[in-house]
KEKE-3310 file (N, C-alpha, C; in steps of 0.2 Angstrom, whole numbers, plus 5000, padded with zeros to 4 digits):
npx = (4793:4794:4804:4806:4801:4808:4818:4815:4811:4821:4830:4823:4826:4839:4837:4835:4845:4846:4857:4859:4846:4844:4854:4848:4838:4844:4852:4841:4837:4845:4847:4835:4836:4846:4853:4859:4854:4849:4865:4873:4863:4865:4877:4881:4875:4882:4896:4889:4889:4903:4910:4919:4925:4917:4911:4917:4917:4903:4898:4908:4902:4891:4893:4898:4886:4881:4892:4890:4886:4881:4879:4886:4898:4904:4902:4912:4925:4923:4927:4940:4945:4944:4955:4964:4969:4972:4975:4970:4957:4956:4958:4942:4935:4936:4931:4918:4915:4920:4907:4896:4899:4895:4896:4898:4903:4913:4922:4927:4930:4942:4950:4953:4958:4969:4975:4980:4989:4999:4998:4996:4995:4987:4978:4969:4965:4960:4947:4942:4938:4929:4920:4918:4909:4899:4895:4888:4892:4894:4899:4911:4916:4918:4928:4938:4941:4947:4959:4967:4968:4977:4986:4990:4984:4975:4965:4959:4952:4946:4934:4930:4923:4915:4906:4901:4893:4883:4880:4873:4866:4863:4871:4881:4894:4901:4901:4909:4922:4923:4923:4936:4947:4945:4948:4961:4966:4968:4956:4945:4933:4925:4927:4921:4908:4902:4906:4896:4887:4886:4885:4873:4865:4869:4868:4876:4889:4905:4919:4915:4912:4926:4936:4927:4929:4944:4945:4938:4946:4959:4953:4952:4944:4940:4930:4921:4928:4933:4920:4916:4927:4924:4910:4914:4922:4913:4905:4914:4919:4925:4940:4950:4950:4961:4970:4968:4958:4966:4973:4964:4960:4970:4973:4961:4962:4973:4966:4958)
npy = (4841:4833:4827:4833:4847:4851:4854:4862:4873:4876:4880:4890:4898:4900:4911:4921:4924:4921:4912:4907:4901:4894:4881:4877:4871:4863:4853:4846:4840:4831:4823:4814:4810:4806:4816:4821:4834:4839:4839:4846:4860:4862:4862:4875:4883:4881:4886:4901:4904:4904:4891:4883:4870:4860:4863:4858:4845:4842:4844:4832:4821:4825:4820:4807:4800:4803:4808:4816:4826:4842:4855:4853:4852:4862:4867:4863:4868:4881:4880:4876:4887:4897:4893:4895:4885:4881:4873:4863:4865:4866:4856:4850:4857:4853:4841:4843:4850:4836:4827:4838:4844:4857:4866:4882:4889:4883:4879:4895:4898:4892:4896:4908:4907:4900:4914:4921:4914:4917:4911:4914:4909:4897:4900:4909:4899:4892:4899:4902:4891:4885:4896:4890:4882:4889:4902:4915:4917:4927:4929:4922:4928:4942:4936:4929:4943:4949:4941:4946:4958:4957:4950:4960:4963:4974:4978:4966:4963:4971:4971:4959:4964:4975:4966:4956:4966:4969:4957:4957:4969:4972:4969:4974:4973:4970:4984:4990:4983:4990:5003:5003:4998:5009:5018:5015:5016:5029:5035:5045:5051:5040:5031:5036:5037:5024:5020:5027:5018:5008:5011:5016:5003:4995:5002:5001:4996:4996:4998:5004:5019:5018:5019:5029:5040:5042:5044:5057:5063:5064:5071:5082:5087:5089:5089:5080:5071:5067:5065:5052:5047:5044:5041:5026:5021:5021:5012:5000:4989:4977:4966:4963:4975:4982:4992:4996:5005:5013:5019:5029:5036:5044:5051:5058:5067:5072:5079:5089)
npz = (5130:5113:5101:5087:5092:5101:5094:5082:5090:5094:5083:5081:5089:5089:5076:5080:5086:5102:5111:5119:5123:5112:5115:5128:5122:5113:5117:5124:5113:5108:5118:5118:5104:5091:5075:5062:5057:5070:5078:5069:5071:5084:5087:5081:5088:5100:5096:5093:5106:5109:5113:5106:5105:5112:5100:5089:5091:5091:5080:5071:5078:5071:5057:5058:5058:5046:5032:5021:5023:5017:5026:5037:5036:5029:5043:5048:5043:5043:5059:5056:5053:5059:5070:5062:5054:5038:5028:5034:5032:5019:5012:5020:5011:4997:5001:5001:4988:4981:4986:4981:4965:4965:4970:4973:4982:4991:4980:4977:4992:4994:4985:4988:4999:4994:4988:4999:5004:4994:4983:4969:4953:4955:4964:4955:4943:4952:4953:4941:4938:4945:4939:4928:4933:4936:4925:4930:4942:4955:4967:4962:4954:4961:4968:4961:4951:4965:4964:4953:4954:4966:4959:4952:4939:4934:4924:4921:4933:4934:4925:4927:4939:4934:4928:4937:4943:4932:4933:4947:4949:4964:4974:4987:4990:4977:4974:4980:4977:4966:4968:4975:4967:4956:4967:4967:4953:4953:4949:4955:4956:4950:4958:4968:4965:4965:4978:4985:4979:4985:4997:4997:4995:5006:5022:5031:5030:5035:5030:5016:5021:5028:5014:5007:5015:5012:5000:4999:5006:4998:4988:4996:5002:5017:5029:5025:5025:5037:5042:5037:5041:5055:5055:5050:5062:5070:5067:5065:5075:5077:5084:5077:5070:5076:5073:5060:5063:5075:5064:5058:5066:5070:5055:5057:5068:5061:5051:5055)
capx = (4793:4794:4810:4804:4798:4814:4822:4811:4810:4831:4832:4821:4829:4845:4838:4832:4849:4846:4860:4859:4843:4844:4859:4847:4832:4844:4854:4839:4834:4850:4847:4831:4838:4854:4853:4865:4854:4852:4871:4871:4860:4870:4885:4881:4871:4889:4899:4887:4892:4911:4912:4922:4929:4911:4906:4920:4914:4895:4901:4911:4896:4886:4896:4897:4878:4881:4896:4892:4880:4885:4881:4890:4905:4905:4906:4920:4930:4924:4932:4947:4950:4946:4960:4970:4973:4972:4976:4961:4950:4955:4954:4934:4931:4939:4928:4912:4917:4918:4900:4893:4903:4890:4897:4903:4905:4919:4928:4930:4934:4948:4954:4953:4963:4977:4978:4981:4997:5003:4999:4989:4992:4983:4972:4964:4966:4954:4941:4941:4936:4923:4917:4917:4904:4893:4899:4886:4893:4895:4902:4918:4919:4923:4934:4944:4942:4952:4965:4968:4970:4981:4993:4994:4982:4969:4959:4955:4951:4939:4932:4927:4920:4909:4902:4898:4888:4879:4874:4869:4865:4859:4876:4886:4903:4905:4903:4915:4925:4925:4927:4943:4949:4944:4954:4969:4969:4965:4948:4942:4925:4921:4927:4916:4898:4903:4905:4889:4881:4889:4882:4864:4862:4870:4876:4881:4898:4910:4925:4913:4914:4932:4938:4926:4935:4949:4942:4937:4953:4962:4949:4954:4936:4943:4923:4916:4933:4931:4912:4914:4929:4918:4905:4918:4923:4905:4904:4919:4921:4932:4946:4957:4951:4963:4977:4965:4954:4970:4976:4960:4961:4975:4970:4957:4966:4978:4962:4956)
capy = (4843:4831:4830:4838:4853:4853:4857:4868:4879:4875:4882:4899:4903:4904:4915:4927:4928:4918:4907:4902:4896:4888:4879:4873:4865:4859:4849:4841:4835:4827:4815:4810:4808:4810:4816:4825:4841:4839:4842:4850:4866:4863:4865:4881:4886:4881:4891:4908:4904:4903:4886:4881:4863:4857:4862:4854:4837:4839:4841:4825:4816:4824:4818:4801:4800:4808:4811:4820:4836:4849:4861:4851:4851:4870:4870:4861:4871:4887:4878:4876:4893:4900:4889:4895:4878:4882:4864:4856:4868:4866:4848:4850:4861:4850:4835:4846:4847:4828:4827:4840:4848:4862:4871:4887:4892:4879:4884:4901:4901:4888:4902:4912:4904:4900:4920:4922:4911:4920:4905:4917:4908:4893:4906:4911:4894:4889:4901:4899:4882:4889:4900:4885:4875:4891:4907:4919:4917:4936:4928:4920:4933:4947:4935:4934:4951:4950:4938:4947:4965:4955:4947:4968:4963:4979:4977:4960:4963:4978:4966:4954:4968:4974:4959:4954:4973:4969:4950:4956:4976:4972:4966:4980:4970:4973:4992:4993:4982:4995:5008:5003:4999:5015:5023:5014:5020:5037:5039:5048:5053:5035:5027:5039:5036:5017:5020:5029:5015:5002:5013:5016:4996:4993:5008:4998:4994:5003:4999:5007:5022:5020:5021:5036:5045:5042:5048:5066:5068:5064:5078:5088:5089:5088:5089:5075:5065:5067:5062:5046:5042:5045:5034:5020:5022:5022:5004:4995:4985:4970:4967:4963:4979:4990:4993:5002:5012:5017:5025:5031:5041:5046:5053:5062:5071:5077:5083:5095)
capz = (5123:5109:5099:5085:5096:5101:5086:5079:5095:5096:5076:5080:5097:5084:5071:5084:5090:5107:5108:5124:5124:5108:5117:5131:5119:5107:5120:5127:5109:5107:5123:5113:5097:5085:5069:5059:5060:5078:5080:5067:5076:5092:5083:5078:5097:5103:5092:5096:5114:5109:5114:5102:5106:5112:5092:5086:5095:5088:5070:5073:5079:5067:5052:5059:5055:5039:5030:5017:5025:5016:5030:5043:5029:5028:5049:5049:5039:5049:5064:5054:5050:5066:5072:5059:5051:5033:5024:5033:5030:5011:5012:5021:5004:4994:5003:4997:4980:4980:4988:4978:4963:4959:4976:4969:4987:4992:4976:4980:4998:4992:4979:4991:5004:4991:4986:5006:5004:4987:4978:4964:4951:4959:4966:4950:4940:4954:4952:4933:4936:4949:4935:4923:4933:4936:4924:4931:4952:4955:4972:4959:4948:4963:4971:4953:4951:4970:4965:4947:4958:4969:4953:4946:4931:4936:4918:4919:4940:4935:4918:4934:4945:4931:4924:4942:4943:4928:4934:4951:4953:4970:4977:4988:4991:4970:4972:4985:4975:4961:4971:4978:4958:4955:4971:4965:4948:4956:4946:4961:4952:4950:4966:4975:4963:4966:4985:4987:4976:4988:5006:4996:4994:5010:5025:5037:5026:5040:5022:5014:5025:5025:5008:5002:5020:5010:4992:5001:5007:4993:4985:4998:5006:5024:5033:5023:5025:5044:5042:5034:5045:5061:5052:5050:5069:5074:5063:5063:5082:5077:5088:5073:5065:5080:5071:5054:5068:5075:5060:5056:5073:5069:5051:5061:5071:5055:5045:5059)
cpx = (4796:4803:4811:4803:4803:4819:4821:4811:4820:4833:4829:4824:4837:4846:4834:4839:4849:4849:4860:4852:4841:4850:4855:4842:4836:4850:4849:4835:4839:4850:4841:4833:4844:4853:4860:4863:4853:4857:4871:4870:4864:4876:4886:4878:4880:4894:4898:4888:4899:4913:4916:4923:4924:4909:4909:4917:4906:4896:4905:4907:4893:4889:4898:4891:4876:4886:4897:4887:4887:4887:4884:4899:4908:4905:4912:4926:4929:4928:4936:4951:4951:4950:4964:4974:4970:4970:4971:4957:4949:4951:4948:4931:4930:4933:4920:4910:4913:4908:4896:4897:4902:4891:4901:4909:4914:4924:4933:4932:4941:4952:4956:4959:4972:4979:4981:4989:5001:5003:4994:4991:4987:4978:4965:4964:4959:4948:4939:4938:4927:4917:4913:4911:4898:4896:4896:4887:4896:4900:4911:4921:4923:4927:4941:4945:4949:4960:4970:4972:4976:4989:4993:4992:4975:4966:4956:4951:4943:4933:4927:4922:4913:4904:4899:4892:4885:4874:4871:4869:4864:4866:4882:4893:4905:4906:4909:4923:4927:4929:4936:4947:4951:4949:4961:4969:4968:4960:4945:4934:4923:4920:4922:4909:4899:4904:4899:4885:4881:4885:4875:4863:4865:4873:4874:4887:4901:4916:4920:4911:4920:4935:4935:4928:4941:4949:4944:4944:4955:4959:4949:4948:4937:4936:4920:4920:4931:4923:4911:4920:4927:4914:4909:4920:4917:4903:4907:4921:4925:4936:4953:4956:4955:4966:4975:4961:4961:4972:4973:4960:4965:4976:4967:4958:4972:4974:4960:4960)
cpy = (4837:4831:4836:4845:4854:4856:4863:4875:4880:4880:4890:4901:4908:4908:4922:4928:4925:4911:4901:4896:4890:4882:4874:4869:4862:4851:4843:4837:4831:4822:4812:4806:4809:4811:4821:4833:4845:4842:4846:4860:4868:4864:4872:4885:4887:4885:4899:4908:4901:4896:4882:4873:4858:4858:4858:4845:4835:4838:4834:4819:4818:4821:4812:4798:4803:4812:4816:4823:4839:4854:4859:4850:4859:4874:4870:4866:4877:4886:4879:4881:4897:4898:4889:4889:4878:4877:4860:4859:4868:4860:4848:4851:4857:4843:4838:4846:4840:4827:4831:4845:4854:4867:4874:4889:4890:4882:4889:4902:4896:4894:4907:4914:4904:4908:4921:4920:4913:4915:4909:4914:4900:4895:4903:4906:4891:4892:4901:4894:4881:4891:4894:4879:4881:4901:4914:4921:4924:4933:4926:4927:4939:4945:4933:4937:4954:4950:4942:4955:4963:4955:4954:4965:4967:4978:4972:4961:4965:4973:4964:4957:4969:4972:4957:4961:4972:4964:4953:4965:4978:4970:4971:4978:4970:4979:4994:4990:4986:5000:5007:5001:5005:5021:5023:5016:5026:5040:5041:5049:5044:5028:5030:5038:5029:5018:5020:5023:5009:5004:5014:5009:4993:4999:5006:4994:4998:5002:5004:5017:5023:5022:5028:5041:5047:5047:5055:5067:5069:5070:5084:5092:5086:5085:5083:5070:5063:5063:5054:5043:5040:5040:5026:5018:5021:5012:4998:4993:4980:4973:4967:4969:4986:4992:5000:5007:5016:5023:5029:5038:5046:5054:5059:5068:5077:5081:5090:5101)
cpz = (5119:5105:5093:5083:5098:5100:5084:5084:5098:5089:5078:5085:5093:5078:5075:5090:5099:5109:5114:5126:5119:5112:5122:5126:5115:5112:5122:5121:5106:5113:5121:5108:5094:5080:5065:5058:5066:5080:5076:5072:5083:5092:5084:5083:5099:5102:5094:5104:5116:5113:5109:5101:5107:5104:5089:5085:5091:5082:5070:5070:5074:5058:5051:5055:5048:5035:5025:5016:5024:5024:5038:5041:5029:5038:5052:5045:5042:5054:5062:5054:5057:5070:5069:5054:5043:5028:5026:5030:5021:5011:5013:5013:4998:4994:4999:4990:4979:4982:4982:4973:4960:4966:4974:4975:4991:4987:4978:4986:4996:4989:4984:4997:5001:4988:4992:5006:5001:4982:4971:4958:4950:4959:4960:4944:4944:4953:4947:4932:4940:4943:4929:4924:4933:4933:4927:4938:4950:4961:4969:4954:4953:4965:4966:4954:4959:4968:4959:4952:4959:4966:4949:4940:4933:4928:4917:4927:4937:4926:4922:4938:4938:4930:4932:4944:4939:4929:4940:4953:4961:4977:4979:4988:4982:4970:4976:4982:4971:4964:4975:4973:4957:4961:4968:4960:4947:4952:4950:4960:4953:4954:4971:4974:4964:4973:4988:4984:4981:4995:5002:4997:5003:5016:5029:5037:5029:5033:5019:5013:5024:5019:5006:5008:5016:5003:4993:5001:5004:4988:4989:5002:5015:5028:5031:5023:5032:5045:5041:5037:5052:5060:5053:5056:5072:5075:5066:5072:5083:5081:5082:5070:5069:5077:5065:5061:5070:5070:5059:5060:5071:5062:5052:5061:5067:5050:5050:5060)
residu = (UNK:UNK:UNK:UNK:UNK:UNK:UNK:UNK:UNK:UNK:UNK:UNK:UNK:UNK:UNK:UNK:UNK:UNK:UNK:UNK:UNK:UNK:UNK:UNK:UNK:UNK:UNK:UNK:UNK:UNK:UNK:UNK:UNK:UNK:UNK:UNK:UNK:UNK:UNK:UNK:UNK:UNK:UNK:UNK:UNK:UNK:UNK:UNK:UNK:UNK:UNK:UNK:UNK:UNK:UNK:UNK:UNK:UNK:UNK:UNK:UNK:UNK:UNK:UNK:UNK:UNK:UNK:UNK:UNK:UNK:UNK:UNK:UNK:UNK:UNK:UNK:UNK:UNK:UNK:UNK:UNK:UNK:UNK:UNK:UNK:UNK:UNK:UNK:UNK:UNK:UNK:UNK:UNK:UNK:UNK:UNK:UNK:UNK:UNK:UNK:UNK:UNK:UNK:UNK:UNK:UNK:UNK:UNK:UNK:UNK:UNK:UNK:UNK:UNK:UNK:UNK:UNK:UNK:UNK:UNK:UNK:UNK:UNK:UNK:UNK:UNK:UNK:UNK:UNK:UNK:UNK:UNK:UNK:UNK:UNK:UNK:UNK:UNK:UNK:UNK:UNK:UNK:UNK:UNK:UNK:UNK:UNK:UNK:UNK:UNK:UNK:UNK:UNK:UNK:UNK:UNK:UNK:UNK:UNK:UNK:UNK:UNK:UNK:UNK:UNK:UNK:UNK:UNK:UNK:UNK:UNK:UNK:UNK:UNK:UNK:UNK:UNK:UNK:UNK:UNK:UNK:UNK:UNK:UNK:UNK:UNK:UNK:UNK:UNK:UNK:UNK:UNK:UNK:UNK:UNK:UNK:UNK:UNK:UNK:UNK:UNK:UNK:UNK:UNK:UNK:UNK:UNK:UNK:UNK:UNK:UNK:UNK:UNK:UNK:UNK:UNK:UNK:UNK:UNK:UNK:UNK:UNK:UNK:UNK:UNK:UNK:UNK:UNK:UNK:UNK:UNK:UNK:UNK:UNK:UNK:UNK:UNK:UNK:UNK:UNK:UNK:UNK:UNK:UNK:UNK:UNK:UNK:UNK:UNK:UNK:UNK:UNK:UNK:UNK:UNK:UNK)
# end
């Protein structure tokens, strides 16, 4: 096969979820040729087959050939974080920016990053600046609306969450935002039509599941609490997420 053919059959193998064999056609089109979406692809072959250290190295080489690919800018900063290392990963974002300053996405995970720390009012000074290159990002507004939650400013948060509802009705991770506004200010009624609006547009949101387990109880509706924690159990497989399952179990066990 061709380099080309390579690629192309290295790129589908990876949107059909087949990492391994993306892994073999995209190696054999990197002894043909190098490009930066070459590595690129094998980066990301590498990565769905937790190789970690081999993607590090392609992003490298592919960065070499092209310092300022976006999408080889936004792998490196995944490395980063899956490695825990927070201040490169800004700096990559930061590199992005410079490259292209109309990256909302960078923004926001930077803000994101600096809420993580407690740096919020950094945080939300950034994503203000986010909003200021494009005011209609739903994705800035709910991660505001995060950091505003965070800093105990719940009207400006819920302002955020709306206005993102209103730009993009189509966008579950807003309703669920509401909904978890709304549990805290114990609106129970309008946490729960905001939960349901969040699993109708998407139910396979195990949080989704979660919180309105929580609503019922809090309503006293044991059966539908149990139901939506069961669902969430059913969902939620993360290894980092043992510690909420547990409780969840736990929960369970106290509504029956």
């Amino acid at each position: 096969m061709e380099f080309e053919d390579l690629l192309d059959e290295g790129q589908k193998a990876l949107e059909q979820d087949d990492s391994r064999k993306a892994l073999e056609l995209l190696k054999k089109a990197i002894k043909l040729q190098q490009t930066a979406d070459a590595w690129l692809l094998l980066a990301e072959a590498q990565l769905d087959e937790n190789q970690t250290s081999q993607a590090k190295k392609s992003v490298t080489e592919g960065l070499k050939l092209d310092e300022g690919n976006i999408d080889l800018l936004y792998l490196s900063a995944d490395i980063c974080l899956e490695d825990e290392r927070i201040n490169p990963a800004i700096e990559v974002y930061r590199k992005i920016i410079d490259v292209d300053p109309q990256q909302i996405d960078a923004r926001v995970n930077i803000a994101l990053l600096q809420m993580d720390e407690e740096k919020l009012d950094v945080a939300e000074q950034t994503c203000r600046e986010a909003l200021q290159v494009d005011p209609e990002s739903v994705l800035a507004l709910n991660a505001l609306g995060d950091i505003c939650t965070t800093a105990g400013k719940p009207q400006e948060a819920l302002e955020c969450y709306l206005k993102a509802a209103e730009l993009d009705p189509e966008e579950p991770q807003t309703f669920l935002n509401l909904a978890d506004h709304y549990y805290d200010t114990e609106e129970l009624e309008q946490a729960e039509a905001a939960c349901n609006k969040a699993l109708q547009l998407d139910a396979g949101l195990p949080l989704g599941y979660l919180t309105l387990g929580y609503i019922y109880m809090d309503q006293e509706k044991a059966k539908e609490s149990i139901e939506n924690f069961q669902q969430f159990l059913k969902l939620e497989k993360d290894l980092s997420a043992k510690q909420v399952r547990d409780e969840v179990k736990a929960v369970i066990e106290g509504l029956k």
